[in-house]
C-alpha angles and dihedrals in degrees: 000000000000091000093056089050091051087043094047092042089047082047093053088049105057092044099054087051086047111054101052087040082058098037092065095049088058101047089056099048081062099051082050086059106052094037084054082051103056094036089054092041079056102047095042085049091058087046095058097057090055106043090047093036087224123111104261123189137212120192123185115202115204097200088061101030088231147116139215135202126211136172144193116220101177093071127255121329141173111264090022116239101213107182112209118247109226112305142323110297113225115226120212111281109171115123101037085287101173137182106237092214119060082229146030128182127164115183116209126207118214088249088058101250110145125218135164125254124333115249102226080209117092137289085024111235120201120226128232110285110260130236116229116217119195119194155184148168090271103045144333126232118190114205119209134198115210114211088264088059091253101161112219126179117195132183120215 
């Protein structure tokens, strides 16, 4: 009887060392995923404009975890006339995986060339181009896009 109390106490004990230690694995492979997902909805977005030679936008939300794609294919105007794709994307949320900004948008040329949000004022000036920071209990990565549309994730 004493043997199965030390096996069940030695039991107890490594599992209480086990399952944090795993909780948080999993947690950043999480973080991982979604990161993956928004890196490579940035990079197929860029790839579009180019490809079709027509702006195309991407906008993360960070009340929905999602993003959405638009494009323009009647070239640029003032004020610019996006049209939505389909419908908002998910990105994977699981984990308490947030978007630090309420708000996200990166504006591809069809040359490739990446900027932030389109002003509706003329002559339409275009904003910085904004960082995304993805986040969880476990870690945050921040991705950038450099002008070219390079795509770079960083942890801090």
């Amino acid at each position: 009887m004493i043997e199965i109390m030390i096996v069940i106490a030695i039991s107890i004990l490594l599992a209480g060392i086990a399952i944090p230690i795993m909780t948080n694995a999993m947690n950043s492979y999480r973080q991982n995923a979604a990161v993956a997902a928004a890196s490579g909805a940035i990079s197929a977005t860029r790839f579009q404009a180019i490809m079709r030679g027509y702006p195309y936008e991407i906008i993360f939300t960070s009340s929905t975890m999602s993003y959405q794609v638009y494009n323009e294919p009647s070239g640029a105007t003032c004020p610019p006339t996006f049209s939505a794709l389909g419908t908002a994307i998910p990105l994977p949320a699981a984990g308490n995986i947030t978007i630090t900004q309420s708000s996200a948008t990166y504006t591809f040329n069809a040359n490739g060339t990446v900027y932030g949000a389109v002003s509706t004022t003329s002559p339409c000036p275009n904003s910085a181009i904004p960082t995304l920071q993805i986040k969880n209990a476990v870690r945050s990565n921040t991705i950038t896009v450099t002008g070219v549309g390079n795509v770079q994730t960083a942890s801090p």
